[in-house]
C-alpha positions in Angstrom: 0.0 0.0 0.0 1.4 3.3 -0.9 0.8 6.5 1.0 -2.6 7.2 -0.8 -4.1 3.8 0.3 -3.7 2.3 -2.6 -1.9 -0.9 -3.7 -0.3 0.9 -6.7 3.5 1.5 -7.4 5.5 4.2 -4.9 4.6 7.7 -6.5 2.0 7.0 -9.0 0.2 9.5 -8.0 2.9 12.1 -8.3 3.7 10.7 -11.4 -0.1 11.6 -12.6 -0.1 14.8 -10.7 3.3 15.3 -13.2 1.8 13.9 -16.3 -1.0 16.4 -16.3 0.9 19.4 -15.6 3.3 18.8 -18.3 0.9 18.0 -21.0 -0.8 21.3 -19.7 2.8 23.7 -20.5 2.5 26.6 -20.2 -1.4 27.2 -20.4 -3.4 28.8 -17.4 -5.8 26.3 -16.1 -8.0 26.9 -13.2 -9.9 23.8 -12.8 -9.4 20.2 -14.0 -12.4 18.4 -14.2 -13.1 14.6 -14.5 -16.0 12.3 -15.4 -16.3 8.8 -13.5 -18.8 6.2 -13.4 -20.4 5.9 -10.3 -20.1 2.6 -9.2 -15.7 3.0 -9.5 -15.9 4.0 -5.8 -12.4 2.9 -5.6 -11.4 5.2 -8.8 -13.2 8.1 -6.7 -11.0 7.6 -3.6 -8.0 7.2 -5.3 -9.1 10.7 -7.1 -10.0 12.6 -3.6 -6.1 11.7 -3.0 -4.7 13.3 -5.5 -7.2 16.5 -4.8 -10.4 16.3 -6.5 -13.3 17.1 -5.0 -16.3 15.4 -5.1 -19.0 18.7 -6.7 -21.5 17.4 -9.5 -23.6 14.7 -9.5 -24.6 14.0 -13.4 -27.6 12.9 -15.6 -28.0 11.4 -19.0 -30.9 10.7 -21.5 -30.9 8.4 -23.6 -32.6 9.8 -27.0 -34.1 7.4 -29.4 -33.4 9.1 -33.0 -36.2 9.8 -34.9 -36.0 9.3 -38.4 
């Protein structure tokens, strides 16, 4: 187990935490926003550890096309 409570390699999640600011440059971002599928609880605590926070809860329709 690493230090985020995850059994995942030693600094993955800095390694993320690196992987996104570097593919962001030089650009001035004030919020990084993620979609996840409610039942990856696991996905959603590993997320809270690297510093989202949980703030939308989101809805779909399914549309039938009409032809």
């Amino acid at each position: 187990m690493t230090s985020t409570g995850f059994d995942l390699p030693d600094g993955t999640h800095c390694v993320l935490r690196e992987a996104v600011a570097s593919d962001l440059g030089d650009a001035v971002v004030a919020t990084l926003q993620l979609t996840s599928h409610a039942s990856r609880t696991d996905a959603h605590r590993f997320y809270r550890s690297l510093g989202f926070v949980d703030s939308h809860v989101g809805y779909k329709m399914h549309l039938e096309p009409t032809v």
